[in-house]
N, C-alpha and C positions, 0 to 999 in steps of 0.2 A: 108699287111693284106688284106685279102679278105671279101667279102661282105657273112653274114651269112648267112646258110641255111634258108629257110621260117618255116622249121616245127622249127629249135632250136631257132628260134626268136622268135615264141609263146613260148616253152618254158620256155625261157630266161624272158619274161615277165611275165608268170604263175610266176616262183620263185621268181623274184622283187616282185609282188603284195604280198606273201609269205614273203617276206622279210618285207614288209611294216608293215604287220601286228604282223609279231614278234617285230619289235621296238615298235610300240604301246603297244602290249602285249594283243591284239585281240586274242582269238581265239588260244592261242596256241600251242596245240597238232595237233590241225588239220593242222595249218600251217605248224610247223614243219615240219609231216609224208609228205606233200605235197612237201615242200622245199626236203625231203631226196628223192621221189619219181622224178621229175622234173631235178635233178642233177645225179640220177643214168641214168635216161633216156639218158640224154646229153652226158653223157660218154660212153655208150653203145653206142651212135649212131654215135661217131665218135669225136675227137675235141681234137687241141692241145696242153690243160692244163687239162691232167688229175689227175692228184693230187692234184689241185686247187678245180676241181670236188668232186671230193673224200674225200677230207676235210670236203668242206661244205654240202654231204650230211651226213657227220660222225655227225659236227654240228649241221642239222636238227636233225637229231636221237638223238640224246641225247638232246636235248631241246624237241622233243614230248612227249618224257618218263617223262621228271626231271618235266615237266609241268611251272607254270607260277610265275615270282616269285613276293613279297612282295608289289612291287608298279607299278605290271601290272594293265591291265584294268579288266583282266578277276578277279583276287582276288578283287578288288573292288566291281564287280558286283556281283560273287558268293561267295565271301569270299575265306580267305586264308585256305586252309586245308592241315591236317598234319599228318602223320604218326608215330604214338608211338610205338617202337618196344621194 
């Protein structure tokens, strides 16, 4: 294993901090879109687990959209809201 590049090591820790704040459940569209952003980057720039990438920025996407669910922090704070179709 080699020693990671400097710019995917910011990266890398943009998306942890991204990641942190989805287990809390801070914040989570912006984190998401961020997480999706940060992992497509990674991949694009080079690195050899790209499907591990690709997952998780399929992951973030779909958690920015679906938004935040029942015993996040953010339904606490703003309330849970819902969609009647």
């Amino acid at each position: 294993m080699g020693e990671p590049y400097h710019e995917s090591l910011a990266l890398q820790i943009i998306a942890a901090v991204a990641g942190i704040f989805l287990l809390a459940g801070l914040w989570t569209p912006v984190a998401g879109a961020l997480l999706t952003v940060t992992q497509v980057w990674i991949a694009l720039s080079g690195t050899d687990h790209l499907r591990s990438r690709i997952l998780l920025a399929a992951v973030g996407a779909a958690i920015a959209v679906l938004g935040p669910g029942t015993w996040s922090i953010d339904a606490l704070l703003y309330g849970r809201k819902r969609l009647d179709i």
